[in-house]
KEFI-701231 format. One record per residue (C-alpha): residue in one letter; x, z, y. Coordinates in nm, 3 decimals. Each point is the difference from the previous one (the first is absolute). Layout:
KEFI-701231
["A",[X,Z,Y]],
...
END
This chain:
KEFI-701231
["X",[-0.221,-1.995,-3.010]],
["X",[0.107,0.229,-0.264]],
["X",[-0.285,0.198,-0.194]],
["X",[0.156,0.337,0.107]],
["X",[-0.018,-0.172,0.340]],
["X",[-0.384,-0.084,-0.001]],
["X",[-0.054,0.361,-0.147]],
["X",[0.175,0.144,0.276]],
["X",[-0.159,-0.151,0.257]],
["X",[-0.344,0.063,-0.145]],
["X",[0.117,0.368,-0.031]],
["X",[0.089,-0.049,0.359]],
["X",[-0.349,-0.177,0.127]],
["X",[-0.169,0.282,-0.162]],
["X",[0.140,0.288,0.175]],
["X",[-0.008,-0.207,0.344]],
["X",[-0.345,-0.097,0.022]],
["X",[-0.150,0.329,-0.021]],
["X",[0.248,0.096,0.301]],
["X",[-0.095,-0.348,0.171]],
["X",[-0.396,0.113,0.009]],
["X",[0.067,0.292,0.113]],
["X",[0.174,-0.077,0.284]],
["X",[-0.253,-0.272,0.102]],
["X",[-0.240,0.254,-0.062]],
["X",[0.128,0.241,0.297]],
["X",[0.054,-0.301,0.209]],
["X",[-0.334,-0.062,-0.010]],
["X",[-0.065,0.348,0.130]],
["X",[0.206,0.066,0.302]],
["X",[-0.101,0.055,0.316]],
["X",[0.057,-0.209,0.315]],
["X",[0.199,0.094,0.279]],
["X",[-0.116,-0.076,0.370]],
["X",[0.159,-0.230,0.191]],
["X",[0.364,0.083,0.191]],
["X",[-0.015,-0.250,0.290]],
["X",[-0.350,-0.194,0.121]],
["X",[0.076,-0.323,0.150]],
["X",[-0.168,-0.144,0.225]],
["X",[-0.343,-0.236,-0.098]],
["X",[0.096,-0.249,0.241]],
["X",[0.398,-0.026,-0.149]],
["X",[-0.092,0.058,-0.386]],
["X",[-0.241,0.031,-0.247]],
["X",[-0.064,0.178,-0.333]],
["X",[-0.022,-0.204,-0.303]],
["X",[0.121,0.223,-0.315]],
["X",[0.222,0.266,-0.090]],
["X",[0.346,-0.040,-0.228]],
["X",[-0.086,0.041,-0.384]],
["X",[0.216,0.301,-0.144]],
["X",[0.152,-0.146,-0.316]],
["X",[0.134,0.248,-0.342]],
["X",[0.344,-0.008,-0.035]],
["X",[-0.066,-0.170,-0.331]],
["X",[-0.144,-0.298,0.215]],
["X",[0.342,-0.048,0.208]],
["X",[0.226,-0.181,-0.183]],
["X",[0.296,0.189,0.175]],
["X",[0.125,0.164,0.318]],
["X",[0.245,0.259,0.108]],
["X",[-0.214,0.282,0.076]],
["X",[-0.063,0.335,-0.186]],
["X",[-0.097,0.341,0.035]],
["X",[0.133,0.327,-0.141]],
["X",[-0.107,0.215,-0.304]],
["X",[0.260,0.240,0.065]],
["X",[0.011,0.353,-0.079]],
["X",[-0.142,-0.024,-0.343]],
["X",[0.273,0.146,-0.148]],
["X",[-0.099,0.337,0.163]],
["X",[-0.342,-0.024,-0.112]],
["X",[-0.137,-0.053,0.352]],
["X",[-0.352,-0.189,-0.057]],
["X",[-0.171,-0.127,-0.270]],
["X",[0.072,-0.382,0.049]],
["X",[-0.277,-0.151,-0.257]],
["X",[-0.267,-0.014,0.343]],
["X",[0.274,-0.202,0.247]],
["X",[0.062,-0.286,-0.318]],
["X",[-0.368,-0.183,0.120]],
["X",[0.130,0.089,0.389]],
["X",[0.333,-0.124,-0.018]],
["X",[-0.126,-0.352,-0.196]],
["X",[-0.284,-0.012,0.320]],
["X",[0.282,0.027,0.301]],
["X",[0.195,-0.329,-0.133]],
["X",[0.337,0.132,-0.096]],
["X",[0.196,-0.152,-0.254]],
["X",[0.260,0.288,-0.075]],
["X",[-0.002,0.386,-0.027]],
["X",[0.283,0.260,0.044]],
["X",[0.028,0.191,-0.285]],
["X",[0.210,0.344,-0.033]],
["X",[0.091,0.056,-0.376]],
["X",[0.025,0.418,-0.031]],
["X",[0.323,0.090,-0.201]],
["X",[-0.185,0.316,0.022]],
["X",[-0.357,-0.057,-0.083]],
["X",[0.128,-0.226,-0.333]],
["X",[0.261,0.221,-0.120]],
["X",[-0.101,0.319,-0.049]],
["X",[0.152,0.097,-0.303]],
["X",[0.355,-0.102,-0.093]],
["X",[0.046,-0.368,-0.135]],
["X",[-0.373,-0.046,-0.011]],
["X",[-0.172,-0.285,0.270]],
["X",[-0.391,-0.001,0.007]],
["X",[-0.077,-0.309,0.231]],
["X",[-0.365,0.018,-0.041]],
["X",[-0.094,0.070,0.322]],
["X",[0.262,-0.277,0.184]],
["X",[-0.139,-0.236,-0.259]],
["X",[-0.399,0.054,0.105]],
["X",[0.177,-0.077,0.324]],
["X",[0.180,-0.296,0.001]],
["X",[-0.260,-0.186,-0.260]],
["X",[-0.267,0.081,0.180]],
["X",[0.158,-0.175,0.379]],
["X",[0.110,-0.307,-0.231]],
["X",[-0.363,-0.028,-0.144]],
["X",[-0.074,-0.033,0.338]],
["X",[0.280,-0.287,0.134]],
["X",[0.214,0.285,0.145]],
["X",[0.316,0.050,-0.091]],
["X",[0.221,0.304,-0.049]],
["X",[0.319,0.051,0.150]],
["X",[0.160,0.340,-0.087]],
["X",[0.198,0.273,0.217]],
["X",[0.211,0.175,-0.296]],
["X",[0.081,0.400,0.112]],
["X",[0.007,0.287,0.049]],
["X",[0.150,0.267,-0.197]],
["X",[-0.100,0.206,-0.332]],
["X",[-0.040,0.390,0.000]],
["X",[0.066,0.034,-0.391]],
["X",[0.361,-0.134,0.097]],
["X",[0.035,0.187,0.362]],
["X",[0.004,0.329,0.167]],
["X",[-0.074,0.109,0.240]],
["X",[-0.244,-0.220,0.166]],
["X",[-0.205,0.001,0.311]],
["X",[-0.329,-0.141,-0.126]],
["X",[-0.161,-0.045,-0.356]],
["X",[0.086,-0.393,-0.050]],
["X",[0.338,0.047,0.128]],
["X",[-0.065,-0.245,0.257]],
["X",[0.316,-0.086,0.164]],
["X",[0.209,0.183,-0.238]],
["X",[0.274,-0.277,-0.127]],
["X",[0.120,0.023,-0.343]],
["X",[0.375,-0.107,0.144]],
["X",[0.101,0.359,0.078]],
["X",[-0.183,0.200,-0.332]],
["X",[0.234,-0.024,-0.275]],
["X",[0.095,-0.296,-0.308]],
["X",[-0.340,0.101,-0.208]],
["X",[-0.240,-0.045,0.356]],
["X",[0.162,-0.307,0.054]],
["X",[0.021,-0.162,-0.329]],
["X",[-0.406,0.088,0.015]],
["X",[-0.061,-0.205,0.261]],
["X",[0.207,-0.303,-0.145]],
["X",[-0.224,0.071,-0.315]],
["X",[-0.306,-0.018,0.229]],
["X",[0.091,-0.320,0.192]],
["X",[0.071,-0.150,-0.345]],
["X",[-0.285,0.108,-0.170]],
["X",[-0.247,-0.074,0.377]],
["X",[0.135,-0.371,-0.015]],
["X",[-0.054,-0.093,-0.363]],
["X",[-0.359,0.174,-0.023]],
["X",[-0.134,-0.235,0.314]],
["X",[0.246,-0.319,-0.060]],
["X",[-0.236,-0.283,0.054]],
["X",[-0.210,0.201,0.241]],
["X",[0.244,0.127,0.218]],
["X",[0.270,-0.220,0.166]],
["X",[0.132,0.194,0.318]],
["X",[0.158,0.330,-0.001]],
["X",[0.070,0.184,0.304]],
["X",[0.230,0.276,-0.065]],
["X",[-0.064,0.360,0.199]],
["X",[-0.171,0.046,0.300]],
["X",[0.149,0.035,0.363]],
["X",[0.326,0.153,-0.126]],
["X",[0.135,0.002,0.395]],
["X",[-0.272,0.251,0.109]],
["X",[0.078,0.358,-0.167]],
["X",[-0.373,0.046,-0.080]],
["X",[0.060,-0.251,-0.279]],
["X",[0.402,0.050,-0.067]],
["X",[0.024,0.426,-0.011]],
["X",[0.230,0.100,-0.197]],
["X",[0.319,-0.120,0.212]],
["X",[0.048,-0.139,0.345]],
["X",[-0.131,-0.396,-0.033]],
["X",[0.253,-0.214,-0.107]],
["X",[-0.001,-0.338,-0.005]],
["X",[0.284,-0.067,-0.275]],
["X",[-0.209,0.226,-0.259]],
["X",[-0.312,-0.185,0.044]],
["X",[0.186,-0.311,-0.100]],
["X",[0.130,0.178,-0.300]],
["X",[-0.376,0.091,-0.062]],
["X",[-0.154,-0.354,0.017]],
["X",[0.328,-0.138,-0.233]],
["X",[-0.047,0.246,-0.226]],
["X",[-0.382,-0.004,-0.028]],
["X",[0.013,-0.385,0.025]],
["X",[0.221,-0.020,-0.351]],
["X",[-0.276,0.160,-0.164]],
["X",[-0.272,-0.155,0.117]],
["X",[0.190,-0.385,-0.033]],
["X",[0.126,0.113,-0.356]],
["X",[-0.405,-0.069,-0.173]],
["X",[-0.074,-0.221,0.322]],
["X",[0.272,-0.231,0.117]],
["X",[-0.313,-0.160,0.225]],
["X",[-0.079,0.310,0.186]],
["X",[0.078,0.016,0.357]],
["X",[0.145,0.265,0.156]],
["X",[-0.062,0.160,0.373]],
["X",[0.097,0.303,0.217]],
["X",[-0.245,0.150,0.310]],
["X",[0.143,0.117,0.329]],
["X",[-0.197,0.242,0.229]],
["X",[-0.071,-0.098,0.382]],
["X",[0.334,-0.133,0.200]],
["X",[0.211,-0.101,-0.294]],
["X",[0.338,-0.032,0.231]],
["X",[0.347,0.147,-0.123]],
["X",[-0.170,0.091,-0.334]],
["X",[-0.061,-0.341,-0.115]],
["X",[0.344,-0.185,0.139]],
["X",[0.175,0.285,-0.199]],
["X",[-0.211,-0.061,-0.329]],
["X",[0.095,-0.385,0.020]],
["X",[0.381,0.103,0.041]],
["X",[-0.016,0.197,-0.310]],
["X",[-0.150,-0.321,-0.158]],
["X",[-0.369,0.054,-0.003]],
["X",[-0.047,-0.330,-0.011]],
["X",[0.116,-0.107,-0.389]],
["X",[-0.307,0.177,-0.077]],
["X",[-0.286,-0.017,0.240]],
["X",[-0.275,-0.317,-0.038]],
["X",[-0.152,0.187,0.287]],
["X",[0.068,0.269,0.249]],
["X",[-0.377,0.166,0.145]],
["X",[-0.057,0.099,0.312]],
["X",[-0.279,0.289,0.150]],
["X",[-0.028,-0.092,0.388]],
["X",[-0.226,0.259,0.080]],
["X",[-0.029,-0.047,0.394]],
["X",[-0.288,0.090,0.261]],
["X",[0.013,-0.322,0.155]],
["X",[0.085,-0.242,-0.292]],
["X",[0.198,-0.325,0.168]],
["X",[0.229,0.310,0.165]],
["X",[0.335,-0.210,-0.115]],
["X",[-0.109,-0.062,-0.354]],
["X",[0.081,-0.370,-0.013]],
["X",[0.379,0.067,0.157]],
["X",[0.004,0.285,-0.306]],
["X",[-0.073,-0.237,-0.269]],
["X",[0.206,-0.219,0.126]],
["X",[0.295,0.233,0.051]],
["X",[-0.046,0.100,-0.383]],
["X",[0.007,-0.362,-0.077]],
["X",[0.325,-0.014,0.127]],
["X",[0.152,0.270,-0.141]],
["X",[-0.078,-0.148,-0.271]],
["X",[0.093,-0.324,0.047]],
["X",[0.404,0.127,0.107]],
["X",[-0.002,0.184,-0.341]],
["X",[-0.050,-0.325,-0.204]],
["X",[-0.314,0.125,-0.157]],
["X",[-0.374,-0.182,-0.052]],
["X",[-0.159,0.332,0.047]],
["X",[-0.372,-0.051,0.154]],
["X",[-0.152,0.194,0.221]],
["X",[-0.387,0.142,-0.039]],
["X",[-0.187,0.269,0.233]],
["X",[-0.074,0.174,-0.348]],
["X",[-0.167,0.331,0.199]],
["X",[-0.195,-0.015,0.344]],
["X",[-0.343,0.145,0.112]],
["X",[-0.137,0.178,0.299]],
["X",[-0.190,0.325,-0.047]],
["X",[-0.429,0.049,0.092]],
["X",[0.064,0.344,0.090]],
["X",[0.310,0.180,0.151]],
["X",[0.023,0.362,0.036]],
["X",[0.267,0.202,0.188]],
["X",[0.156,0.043,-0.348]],
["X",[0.073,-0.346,-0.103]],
["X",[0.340,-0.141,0.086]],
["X",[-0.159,-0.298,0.137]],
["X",[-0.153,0.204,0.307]],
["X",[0.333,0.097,0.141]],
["X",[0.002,-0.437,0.136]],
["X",[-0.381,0.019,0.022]],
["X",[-0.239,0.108,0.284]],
["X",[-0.303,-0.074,-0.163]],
["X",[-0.208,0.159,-0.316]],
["X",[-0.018,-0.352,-0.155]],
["X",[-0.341,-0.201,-0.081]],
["X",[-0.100,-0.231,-0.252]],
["X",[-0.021,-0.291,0.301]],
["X",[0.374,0.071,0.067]],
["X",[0.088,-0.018,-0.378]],
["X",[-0.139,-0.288,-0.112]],
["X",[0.128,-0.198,0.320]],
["X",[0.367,0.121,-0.083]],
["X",[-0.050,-0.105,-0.341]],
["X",[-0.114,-0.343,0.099]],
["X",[0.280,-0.041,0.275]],
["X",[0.261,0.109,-0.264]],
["X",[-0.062,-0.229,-0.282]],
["X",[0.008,-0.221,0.280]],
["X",[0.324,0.079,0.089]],
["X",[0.103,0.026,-0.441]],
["X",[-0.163,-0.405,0.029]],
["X",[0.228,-0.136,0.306]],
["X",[0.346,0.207,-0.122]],
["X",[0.013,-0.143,-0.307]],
["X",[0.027,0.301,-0.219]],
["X",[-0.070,-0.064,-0.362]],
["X",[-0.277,0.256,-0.042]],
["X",[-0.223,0.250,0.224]],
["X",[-0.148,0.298,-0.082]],
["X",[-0.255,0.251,0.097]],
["X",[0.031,0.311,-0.037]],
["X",[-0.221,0.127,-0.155]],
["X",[-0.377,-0.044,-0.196]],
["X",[-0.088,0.375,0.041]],
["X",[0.124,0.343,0.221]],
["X",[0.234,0.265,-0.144]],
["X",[-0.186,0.203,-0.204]],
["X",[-0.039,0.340,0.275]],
["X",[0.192,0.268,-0.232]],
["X",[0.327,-0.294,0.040]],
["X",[0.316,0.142,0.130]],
["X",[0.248,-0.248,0.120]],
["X",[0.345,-0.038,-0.257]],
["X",[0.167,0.318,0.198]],
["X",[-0.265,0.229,-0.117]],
["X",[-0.119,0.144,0.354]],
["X",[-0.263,-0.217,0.176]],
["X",[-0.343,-0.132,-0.130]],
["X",[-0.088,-0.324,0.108]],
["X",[-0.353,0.047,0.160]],
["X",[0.021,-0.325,0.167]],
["X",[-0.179,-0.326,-0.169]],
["X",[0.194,-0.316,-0.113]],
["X",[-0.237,-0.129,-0.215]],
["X",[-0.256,-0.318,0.069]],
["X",[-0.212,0.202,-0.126]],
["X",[-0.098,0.387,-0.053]],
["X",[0.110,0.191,-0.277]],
["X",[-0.225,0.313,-0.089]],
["X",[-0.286,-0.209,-0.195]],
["X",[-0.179,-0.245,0.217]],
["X",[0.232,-0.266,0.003]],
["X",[-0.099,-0.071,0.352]],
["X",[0.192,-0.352,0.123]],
["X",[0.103,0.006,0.355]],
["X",[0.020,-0.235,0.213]],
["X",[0.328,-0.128,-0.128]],
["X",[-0.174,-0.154,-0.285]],
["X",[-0.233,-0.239,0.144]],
["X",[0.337,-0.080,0.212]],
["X",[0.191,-0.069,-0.267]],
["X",[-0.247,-0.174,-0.218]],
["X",[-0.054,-0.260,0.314]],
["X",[0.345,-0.069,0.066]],
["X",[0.155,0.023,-0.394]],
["X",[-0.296,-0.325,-0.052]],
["X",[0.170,-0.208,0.217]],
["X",[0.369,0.090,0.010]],
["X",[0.116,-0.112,-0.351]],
["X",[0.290,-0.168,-0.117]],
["X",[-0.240,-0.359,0.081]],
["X",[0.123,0.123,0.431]],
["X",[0.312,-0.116,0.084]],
["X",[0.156,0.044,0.344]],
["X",[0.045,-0.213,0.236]],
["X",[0.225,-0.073,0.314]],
["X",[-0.155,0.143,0.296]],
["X",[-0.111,-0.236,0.211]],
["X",[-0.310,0.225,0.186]],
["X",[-0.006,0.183,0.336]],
["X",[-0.227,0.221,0.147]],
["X",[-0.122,0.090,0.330]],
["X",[-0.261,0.229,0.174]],
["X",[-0.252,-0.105,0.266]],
["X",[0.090,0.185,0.289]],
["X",[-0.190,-0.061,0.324]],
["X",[0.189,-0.222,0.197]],
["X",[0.281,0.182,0.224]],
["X",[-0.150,0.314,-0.178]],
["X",[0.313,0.296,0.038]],
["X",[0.017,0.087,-0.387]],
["X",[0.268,0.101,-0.217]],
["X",[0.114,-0.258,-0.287]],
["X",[0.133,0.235,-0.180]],
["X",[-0.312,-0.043,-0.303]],
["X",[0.046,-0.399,0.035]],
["X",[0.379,0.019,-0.072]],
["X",[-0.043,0.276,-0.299]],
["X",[-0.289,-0.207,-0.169]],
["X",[0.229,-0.274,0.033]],
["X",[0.251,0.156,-0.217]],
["X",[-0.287,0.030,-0.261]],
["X",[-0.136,-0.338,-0.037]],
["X",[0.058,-0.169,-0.334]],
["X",[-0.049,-0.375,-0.163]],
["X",[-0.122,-0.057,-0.358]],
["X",[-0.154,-0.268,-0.210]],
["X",[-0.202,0.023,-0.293]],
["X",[-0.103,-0.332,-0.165]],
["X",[0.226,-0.187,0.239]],
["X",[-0.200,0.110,0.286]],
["X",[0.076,0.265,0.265]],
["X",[-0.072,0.369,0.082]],
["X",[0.136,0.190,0.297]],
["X",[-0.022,0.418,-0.062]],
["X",[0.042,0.159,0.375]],
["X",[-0.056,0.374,0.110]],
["X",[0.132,0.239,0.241]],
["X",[0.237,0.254,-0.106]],
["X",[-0.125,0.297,0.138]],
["X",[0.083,0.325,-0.105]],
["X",[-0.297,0.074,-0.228]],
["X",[-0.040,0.351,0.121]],
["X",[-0.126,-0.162,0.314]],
["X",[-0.301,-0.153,-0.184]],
["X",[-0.008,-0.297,0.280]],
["X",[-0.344,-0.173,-0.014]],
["X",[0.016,-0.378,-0.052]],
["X",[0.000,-0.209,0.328]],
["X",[-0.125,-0.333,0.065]],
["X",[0.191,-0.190,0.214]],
["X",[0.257,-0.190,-0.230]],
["X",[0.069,-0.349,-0.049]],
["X",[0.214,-0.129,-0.284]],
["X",[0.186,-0.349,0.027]],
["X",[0.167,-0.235,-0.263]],
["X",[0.264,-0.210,0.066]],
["X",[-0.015,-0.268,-0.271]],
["X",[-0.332,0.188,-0.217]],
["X",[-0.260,-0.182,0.003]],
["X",[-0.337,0.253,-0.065]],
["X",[-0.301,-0.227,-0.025]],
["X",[-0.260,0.310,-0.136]],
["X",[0.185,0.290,0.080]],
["X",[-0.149,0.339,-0.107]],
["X",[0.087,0.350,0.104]],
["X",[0.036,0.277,-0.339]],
["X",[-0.011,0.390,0.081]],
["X",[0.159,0.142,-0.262]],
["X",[-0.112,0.332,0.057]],
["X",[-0.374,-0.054,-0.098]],
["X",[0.057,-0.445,-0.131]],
["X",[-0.225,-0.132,0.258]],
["X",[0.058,-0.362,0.042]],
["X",[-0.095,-0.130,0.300]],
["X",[0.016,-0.406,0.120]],
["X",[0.176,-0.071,0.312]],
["X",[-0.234,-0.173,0.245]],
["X",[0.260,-0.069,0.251]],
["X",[0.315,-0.017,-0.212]],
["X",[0.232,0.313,0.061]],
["X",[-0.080,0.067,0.319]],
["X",[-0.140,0.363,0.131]],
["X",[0.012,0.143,-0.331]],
["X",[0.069,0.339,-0.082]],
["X",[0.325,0.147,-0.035]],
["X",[0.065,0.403,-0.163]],
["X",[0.248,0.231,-0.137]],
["X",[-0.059,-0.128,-0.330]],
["X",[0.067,-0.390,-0.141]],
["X",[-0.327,-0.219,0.076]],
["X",[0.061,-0.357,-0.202]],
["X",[-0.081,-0.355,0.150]],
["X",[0.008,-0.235,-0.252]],
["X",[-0.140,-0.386,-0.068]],
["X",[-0.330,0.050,-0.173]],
["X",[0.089,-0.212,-0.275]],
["X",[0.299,0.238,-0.103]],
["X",[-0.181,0.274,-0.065]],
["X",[-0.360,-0.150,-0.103]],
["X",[0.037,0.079,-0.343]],
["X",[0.071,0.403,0.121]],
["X",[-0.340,0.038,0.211]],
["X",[-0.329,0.096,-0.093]],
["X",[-0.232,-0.214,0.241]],
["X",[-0.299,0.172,0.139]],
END
């Protein structure tokens, strides 16, 4: 190695260890959950919990969590850096603030994007950024302060040679730390795309144009677009008008009440699409969370019946990256690692979001919810070391004989029964996929059975709170829930538990 090299990557080590003790520092700290489901004594047995690992100690994976809304000053992010490196993830959504860096003509203070994205790679995250939205110094009028959802397309030559100058100058300030570039945000919803009815043949024009910039100081860079909800019409139409010369990626933001509601049949409709346009476009879920608390307000309580709970978010969250695992998108995100800040109005200027995202509270406590010990337990086992498997598992629940019951849970957990292996030997992930709002305790009464597996020292995982528990009986009358429960050969997961 080069000297430059070595001095680098001392420079590097020195501004990573500090992060790397701090992080194992709050591990060290948190508090334990109770157990979700309590099998029974005569079917199972206790013998550790699953050992949370910092990102920096997984090697890689495909999940992430979102550090949006930065770029309108919405929390200070320097408590979530030791939070984010504690839940696992190994990326971070990042939105860049045309805004918040330029705020006088031709001059770019990064400073505070910087603090950002060195302080998540310290820590074995990495950034991924979400380029938008407009610039007030360059538009008028405007609907909010950052000029979110304002598009510099329909505001003159000067606004929109800005913005080329921003990309530009954005791309060679973070080359090296940066290498994925999503350009605007939801562009078919008109929260995000104001100033003219949503048009699919300008947003192309918007990533082409931004993406010349960007690839001009970073030929390396890859480039993205994100798509709100159903993407439908919107996206076949942005592939006609040749979308995909430009796009590495395309994101999507499935936000749905009950998550497997046609998701997999979505991604792969989008794969197609993209497929009968010629492109290699990839698809991510770059956007997806469930809310702790829903008030009247909130958009999401017009498909909701229920306030919300910590239970049902963290289960969502669990059954979702899940889902992200088994679809084979590229990347899955959370959204997001704190609420709205309470005086946030929504990109159309009218309603305040009162409702809480976050995994944890923002308003000074930094209180984790549930979500966190959730996705701590399942981020330590589902790395890029899993790999799936063909499904060769059934299962079945013990019904007294000639018992008059429906079958209507045995065929939908059926549906949600998966096969992995990790170190060549097998896991099987099962649940019921109950609408969450329900909150459905766990029942006891299910049996799984493998075709051509093979479990000699099978042992059940909760995710919810990491109890491991040994299988007396092999996989018979164990629990089954509205969340995934894991039963996997001991020796695939020993290195993961903390024995009692």
């Amino acid at each position: 190695m080069h000297r430059e090299g070595k001095i680098c990557m001392k420079l590097r080590l020195h501004k990573a260890i500090p992060a790397l003790l701090s992080a194992l520092a709050l591990l060290a700290t948190l508090p334990q959950a109770q157990a979700n489901i309590a099998p029974r004594s005569d079917s199972a047995e206790l013998i550790g919990k699953i050992k949370p690992r910092l990102s920096s100690q997984i090697k890689s994976s495909k999940y992430g969590i979102g550090f949006e809304c930065l770029d309108r000053k919405m929390y200070d992010p320097a408590p979530y850096y030791d939070i984010a490196a504690s839940l696992g993830v190994k990326h971070a959504r990042c939105q860049t603030g045309w805004a918040r860096t330029e705020t006088k003509k031709g001059e770019y203070d990064f400073k505070w994007l910087d603090d950002v994205v060195d302080n998540l790679r310290a820590r074995g995250i990495q950034p991924w950024f979400n380029v938008g939205y407009g610039n007030p110094l360059y538009m008028s009028p405007l609907k909010n302060k950052y000029a979110v959802g304002h598009v510099p397309l329909y505001y003159g030559e000067e606004c929109l040679q800005a913005w080329k100058n921003y990309a530009r100058a954005l791309a060679e300030h973070f080359k090296g730390r940066v290498f994925e570039y999503e350009i605007w945000n939801e562009p078919n919803i008109n929260t995000f795309w104001r100033d003219q009815e949503k048009d699919p043949a300008k947003y192309v024009e918007l990533i082409e144009l931004t993406a010349r910039e960007i690839k001009a100081v970073d030929p390396n860079a890859k480039i993205g677009a994100a798509l709100a909800g159903t993407t439908g019409k919107y996206l076949t139409d942005m592939f006609k008008k040749g979308a995909g010369r430009t796009l590495d990626f395309i994101s999507i933001h499935p936000y749905r009440i009950v998550p497997e509601r046609g998701y997999e049949n979505m991604v792969r409709s989008i794969e197609k699409e993209i497929a009968a346009s010629g492109a290699k476009t990839r698809v991510r879920q770059g956007e997806a969370g469930f809310p702790y608390n829903i008030p009247e307000t909130c958009w999401v309580a017009k498909t909701t019946w229920h306030k919300g709970s910590e239970d049902i978010q963290a289960k969502w969250m669990l059954r979702h990256f899940l889902l992200d695992f088994t679809s084979g998108v590229d990347l899955s995100s959370y959204f997001m690692i704190t609420d709205f800040s309470p005086a946030y109005a929504l990109g159309k200027g009218a309603q305040v979001d009162t409702f809480a995202w976050g995994v944890t509270e923002n308003g000074g406590n930094f209180r984790q919810r549930k979500v966190c010990q959730a996705m701590r337990n399942f981020l330590a086992v589902f790395d890029d070391s899993v790999k799936p498997l063909p499904s060769d598992a059934a299962i079945s629940f013990n019904h007294p004989r000639k018992a008059a019951v429906s079958r209507i849970p045995e065929l939908a957990a059926q549906s949600a029964i998966k096969m992995f292996e990790r170190n060549g030997l097998p896991m099987c992930v099962y649940y019921l996929p109950e609408d969450l709002q329900l909150q459905s305790g766990a029942l006891e009464n299910v049996s799984l059975a493998f075709n051509v597996t093979d479990f000699k020292k099978p042992v059940l995982i909760d995710f919810m709170d990491g109890g491991v528990y040994l299988l007396k009986n092999g996989a018979k009358n164990i629990p089954i829930a509205d969340y995934p429960l894991m039963v996997a050969e001991f020796d695939a997961v020993a290195d993961l538990i903390e024995q009692k």
